[in-house]
C-alpha positions in Angstrom: 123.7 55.4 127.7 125.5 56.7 124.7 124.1 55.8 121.3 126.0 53.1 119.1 127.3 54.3 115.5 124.5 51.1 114.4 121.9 52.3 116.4 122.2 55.8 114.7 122.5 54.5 111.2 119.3 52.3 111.8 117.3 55.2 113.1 118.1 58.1 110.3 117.0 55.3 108.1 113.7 55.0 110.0 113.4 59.2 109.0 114.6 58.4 105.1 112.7 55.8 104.7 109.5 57.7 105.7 109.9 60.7 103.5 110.6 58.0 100.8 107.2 56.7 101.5 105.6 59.7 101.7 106.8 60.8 98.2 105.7 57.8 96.5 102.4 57.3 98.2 101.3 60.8 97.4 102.7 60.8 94.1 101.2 57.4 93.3 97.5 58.4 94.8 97.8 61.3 92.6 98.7 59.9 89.6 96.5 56.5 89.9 99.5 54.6 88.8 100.2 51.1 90.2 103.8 51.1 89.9 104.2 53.8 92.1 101.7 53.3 94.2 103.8 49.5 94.7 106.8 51.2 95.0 104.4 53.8 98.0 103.5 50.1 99.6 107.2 48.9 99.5 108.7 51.6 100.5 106.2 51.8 103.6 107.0 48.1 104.6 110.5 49.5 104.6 109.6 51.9 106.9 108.0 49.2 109.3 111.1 47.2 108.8 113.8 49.1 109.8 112.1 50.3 112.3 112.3 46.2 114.1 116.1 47.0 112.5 116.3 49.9 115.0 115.0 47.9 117.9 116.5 44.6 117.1 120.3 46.5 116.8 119.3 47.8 120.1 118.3 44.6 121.5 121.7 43.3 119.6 123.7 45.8 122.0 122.5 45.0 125.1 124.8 42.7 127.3 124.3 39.1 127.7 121.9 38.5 130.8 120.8 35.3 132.5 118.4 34.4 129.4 120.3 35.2 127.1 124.2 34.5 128.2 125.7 35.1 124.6 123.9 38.2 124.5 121.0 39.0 122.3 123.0 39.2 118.3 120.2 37.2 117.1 117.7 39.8 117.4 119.1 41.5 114.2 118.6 37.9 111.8 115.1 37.6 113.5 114.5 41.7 112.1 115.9 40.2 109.0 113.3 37.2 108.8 110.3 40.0 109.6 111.5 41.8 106.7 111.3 39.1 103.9 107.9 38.3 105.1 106.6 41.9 104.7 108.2 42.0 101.2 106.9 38.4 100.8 103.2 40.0 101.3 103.4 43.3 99.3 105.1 41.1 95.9 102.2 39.2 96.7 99.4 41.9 96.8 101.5 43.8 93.9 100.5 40.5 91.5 96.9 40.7 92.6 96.2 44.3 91.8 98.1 44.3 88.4 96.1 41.2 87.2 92.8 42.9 88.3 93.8 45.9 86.6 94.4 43.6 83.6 91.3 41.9 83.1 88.9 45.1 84.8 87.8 48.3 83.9 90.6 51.1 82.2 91.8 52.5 84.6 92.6 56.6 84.1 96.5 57.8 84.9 97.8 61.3 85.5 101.6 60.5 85.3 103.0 64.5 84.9 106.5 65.3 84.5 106.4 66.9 88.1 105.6 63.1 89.0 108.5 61.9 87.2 110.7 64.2 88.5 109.6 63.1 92.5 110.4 59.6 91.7 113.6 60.1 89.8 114.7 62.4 93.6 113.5 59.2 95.4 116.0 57.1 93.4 118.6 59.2 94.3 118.2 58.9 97.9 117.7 55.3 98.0 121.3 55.2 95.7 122.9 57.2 98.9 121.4 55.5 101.4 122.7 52.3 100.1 125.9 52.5 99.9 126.1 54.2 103.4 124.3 51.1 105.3 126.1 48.2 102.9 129.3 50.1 104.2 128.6 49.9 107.7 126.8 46.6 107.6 130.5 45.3 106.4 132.1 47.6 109.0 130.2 46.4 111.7 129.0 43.1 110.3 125.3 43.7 111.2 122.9 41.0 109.3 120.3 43.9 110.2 121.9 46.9 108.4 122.9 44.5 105.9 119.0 43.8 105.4 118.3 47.4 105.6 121.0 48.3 102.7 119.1 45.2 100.9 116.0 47.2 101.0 117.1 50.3 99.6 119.3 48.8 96.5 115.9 47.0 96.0 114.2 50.4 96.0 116.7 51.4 93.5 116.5 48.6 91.1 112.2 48.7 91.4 111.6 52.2 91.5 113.7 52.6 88.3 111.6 50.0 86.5 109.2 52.5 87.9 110.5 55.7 86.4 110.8 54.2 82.8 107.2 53.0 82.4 106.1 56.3 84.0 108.3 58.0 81.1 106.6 55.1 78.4 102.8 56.0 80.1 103.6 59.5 79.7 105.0 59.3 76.1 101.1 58.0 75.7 102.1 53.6 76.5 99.7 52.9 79.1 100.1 49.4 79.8 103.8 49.9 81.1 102.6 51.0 84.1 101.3 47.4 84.7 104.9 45.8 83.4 106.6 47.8 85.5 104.6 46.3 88.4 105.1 42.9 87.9 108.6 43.7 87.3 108.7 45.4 90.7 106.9 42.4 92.1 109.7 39.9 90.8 111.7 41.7 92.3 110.7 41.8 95.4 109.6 38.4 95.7 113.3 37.2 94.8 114.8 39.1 97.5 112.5 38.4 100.0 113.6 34.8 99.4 117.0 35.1 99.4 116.6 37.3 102.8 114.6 34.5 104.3 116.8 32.1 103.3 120.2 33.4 105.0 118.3 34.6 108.1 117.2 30.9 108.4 120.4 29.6 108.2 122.0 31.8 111.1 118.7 31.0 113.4 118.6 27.5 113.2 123.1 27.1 114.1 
């Protein structure tokens, strides 16, 4: 069986969006910083998520059967649904952990310019990969790879939040590392709505 132009754009986003991960969670353990390590967290639901992309789009292509006699496209809005509750949960946990960090102990951060520099590359792949997946979700108007593109422009807009209080905490501002957090965590949160919302919509025609 020959491998759809979707099912191939799902899948290198299942390898991008671990070495994204990677970057940030190391980078993030490293440096003790809470915005990164949010942006680590996010970026490792991503991973999860279009990973159901990858099998929902090939659930998506499969031809109707017996159960399902107008095939299986809403596969890719239930992926879609999965993904706002995993963003749902991290926006959540972000909140929890920057209002601890608040009211606890000072908490020590190692934010180096080679740190900077990892998470200024990250935003740069998640620029690229989002305007190849909101290209093809149009092309091949896929809710899924439309969700997926959704996850990286995200990516973008939080991890640059990211990058600037990383720049303010290592001009000697701590307490941006904690804004940029709850900034992330708005953002998040909104999206996730908006993504639940829509899927909704198409499920319950």
């Amino acid at each position: 069986m020959t491998t759809s132009p979707k099912e191939k754009l799902a899948l290198s986003s299942i390898f991008v969006s671990l070495i994204v991960a990677s970057l940030k969670l190391t980078t993030g353990v490293f440096t003790n910083s809470l915005g990164i390590i949010s942006e680590g967290l996010h970026s490792t639901i991503d991973l999860i998520a279009v990973s159901a992309t990858y099998l929902a789009i090939k659930k998506a292509e499969s031809p109707p059967d017996q159960d399902h006699q107008y095939g299986h496209g809403k596969a890719e809005n239930l992926a879609s649904l999965l993904e706002s509750i995993l963003l749902f949960i991290i926006a959540i946990w972000i909140f929890y952990e920057a209002f601890e960090r608040i009211y606890g102990n000072e908490i020590s951060l190692f934010i180096n310019l080679p740190s900077i520099a990892i998470i200024a590359t990250t935003i740069v792949i998640d620029i690229t990969r989002f305007r190849a997946l909101s290209s093809a979700s149009k092309r091949y108007r896929s809710p899924a790879l439309e969700a997926d593109s959704l996850h990286f422009s995200t990516d973008f807009l939080s991890t640059t939040i990211v990058l600037m209080g990383s720049i303010i905490v290592y001009l000697g501002v701590k307490f941006a590392d904690l804004i940029a957090a709850i900034f992330v965590a708005i953002i998040i949160l909104s999206i996730s709505f908006k993504l639940a919302l829509k899927s909704i919509n198409i499920l319950m025609d």
